[in-house]
C-alpha positions in Angstrom: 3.7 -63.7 35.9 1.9 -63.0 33.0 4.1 -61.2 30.2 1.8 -60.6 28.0 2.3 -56.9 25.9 -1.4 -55.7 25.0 -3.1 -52.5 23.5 -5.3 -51.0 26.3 -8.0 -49.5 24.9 -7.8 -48.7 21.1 -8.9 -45.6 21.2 -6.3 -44.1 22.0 -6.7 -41.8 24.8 -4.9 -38.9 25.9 -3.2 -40.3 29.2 0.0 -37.7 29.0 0.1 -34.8 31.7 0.7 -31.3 30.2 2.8 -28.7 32.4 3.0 -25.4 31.8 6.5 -25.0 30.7 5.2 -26.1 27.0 6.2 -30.4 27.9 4.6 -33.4 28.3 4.8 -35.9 30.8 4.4 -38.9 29.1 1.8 -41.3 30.2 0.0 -41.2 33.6 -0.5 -44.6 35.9 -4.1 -45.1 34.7 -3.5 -44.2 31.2 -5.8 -45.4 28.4 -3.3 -45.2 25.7 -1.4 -48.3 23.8 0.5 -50.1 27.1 3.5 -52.3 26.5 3.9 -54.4 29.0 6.0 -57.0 27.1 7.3 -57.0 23.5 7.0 -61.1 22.9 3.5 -60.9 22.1 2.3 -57.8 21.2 -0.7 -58.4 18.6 -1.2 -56.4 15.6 -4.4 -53.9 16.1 -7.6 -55.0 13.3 -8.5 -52.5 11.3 -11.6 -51.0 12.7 -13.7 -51.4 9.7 -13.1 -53.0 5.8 -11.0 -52.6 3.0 -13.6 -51.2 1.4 -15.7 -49.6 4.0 -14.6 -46.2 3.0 -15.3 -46.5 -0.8 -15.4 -44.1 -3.0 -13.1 -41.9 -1.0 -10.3 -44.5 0.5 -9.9 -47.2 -2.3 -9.8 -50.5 -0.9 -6.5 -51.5 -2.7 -4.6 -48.9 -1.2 -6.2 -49.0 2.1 -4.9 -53.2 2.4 -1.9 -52.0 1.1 -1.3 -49.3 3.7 -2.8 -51.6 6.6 -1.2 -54.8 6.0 2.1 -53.8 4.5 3.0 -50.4 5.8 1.7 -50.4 9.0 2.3 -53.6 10.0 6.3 -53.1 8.4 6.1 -50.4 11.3 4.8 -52.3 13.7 6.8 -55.4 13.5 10.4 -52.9 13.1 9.3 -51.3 16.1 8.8 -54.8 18.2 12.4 -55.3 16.8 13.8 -52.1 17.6 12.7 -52.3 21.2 13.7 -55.2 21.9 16.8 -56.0 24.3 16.5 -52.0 25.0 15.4 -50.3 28.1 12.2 -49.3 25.9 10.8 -52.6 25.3 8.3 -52.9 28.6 8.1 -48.9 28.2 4.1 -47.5 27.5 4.4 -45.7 23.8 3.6 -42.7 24.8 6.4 -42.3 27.8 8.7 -43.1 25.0 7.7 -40.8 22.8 8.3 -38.2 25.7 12.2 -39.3 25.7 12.0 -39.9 22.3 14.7 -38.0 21.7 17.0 -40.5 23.8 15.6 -43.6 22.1 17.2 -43.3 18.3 16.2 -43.3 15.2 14.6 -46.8 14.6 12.5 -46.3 17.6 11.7 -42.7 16.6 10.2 -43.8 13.1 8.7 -47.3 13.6 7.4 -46.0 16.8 6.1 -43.5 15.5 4.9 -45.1 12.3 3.1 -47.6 14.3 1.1 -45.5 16.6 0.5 -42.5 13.9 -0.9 -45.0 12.2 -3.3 -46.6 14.7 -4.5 -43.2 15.5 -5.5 -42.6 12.0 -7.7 -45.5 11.3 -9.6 -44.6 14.7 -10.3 -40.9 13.2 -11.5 -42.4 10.0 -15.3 -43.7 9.6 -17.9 -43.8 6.9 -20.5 -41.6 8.6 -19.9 -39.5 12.2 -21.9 -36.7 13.7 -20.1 -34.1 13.3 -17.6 -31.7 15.6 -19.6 -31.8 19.5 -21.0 -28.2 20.7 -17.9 -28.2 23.0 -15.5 -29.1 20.0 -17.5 -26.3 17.9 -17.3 -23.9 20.1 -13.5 -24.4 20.8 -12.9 -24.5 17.0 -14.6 -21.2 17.1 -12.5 -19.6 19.6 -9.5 -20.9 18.0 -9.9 -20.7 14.6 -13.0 -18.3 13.5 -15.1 -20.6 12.1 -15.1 -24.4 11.1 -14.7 -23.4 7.8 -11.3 -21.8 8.4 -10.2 -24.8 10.6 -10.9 -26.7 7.8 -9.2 -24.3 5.8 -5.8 -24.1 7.3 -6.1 -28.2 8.3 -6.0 -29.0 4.9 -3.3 -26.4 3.9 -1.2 -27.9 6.5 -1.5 -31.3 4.9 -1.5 -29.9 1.2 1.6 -27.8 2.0 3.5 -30.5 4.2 7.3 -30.9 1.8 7.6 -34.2 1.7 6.1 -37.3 3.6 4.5 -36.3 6.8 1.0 -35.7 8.7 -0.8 -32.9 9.3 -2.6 -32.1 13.0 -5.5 -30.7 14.9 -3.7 -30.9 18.4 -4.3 -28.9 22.0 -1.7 -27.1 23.0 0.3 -27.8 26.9 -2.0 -24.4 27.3 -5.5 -26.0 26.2 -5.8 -24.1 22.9 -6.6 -25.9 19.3 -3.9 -25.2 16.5 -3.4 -26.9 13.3 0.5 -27.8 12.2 2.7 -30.5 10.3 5.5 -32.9 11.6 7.7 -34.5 9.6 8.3 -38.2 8.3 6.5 -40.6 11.3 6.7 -37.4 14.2 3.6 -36.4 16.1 3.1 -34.2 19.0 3.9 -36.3 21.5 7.4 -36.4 20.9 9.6 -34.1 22.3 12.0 -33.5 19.4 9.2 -32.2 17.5 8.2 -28.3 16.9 4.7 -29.1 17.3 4.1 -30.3 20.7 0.6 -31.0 22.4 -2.2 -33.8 22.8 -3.0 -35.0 19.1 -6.8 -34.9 18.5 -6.8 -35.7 14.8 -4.8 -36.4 12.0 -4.4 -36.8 8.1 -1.5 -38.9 7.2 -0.1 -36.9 3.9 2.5 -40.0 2.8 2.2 -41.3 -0.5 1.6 -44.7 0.1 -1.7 -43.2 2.0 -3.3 -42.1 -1.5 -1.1 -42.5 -4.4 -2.9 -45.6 -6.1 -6.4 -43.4 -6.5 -5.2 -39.8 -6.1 -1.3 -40.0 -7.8 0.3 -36.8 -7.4 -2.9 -34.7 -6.5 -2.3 -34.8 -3.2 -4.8 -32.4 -2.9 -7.3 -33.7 -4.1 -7.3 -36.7 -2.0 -7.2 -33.9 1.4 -10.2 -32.6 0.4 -12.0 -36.0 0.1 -10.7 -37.0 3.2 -13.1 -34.7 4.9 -16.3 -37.1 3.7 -14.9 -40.3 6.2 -13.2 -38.3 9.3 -14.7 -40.0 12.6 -15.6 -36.9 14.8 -16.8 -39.4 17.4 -13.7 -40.4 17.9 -12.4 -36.5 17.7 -15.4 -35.7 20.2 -13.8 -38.0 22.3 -10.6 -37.6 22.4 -10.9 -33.7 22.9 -13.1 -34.2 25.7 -10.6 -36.9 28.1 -8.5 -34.4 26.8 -10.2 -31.1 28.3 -12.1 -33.2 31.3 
């Protein structure tokens, strides 16, 4: 047999069943999310696009540094922390729905490693723009796209501490905007903020701190020039469909 562990499809579909009792089912049979089949050689995702591709607002030193040291310290930690365990040929997703039974190191690398993957995919030099089904759901939700971005960014601004800050669909197909904590995301069923992530603005240090220091501000409101919303369009339609 072949025991190969691979990424299926990097976009990062939505795959995970919502009920109405506010939980998430983890990842369907013909899910499109990150699949581990085996842990032995799982391959670290490329960065979709250069160093320096998102210049002047994502400096290329910290973006290598982020990519090739953080992330991949997550990803290699979580091939260690699942291996031996009952998680290791387990689809990323499914564990974050039991996430709570997994322990910390799987918790935070997991999570580290697939927050992280989802962010580079939300991240481009030049996109469209929201879709007219995304607009009009922003609408509904929010007001406007002005307050969506409004309260996005105030999440991320306002997060204490290291963290991310979400556009997610909630188990009852409504957009809301909220923070997790550290490497947590939506997904995971210890978190507050539960629901199919759709995009995300990573809010820890190492994500901005060599161009932006402690204006962390500063740096979420230039984030806004290189979000994908292809990639948002996307996911919010597999999500809706």
């Amino acid at each position: 047999m072949d025991r190969r562990i691979f990424l299926r499809n990097l976009g990062l579909g939505v795959g995970a069943a919502v009920t109405a009792k506010d939980s998430l089912a983890g990842v369907i049979s013909n899910s499109k999310n990150i699949i581990m089949e085996n842990y032995q050689t799982l391959e670290f995702p490329a960065l979709p696009f250069g160093y320096d591709a998102l210049e002047p607002y994502l400096d290329a030193r910290t973006m290598e540094i982020h990519y090739d040291r953080h992330h991949r310290t997550y990803f290699n930690n979580f091939v260690n922390a699942v291996k031996g365990t009952p998680w290791e040929n387990v689809a990323v997703e499914k564990i974050f729905a039991d996430i709570s039974k997994a322990g910390d190191a799987i918790r935070n690398n997991g999570g580290g490693f697939y927050n992280h993957v989802f962010y580079w995919k939300n991240l481009a030099k030049a996109s469209s723009g929201p879709s007219a089904e995304l607009s009009a759901a922003i609408a509904r939700s929010f007001g406007s796209f002005e307050k969506f971005r409004e309260l996005l960014s105030n999440s991320a601004k306002t997060r204490f501490g290291s963290g991310w800050a979400w556009l997610y669909l909630t188990p009852d197909k409504n957009l809301t905007v909220a923070s997790t904590p550290n490497q947590d995301n939506p997904l995971m069923d210890i978190s507050p903020v539960r629901g199919i992530p759709l995009l995300t603005i990573d809010v820890w240090e190492h994500a901005y701190y060599l161009k932006y220091q402690n204006k962390r501000a500063d740096f979420v409101d230039a984030i806004w020039n290189v979000l994908n919303w292809d990639e948002v369009n996307r996911r919010y339609k597999e999500a809706t469909g």
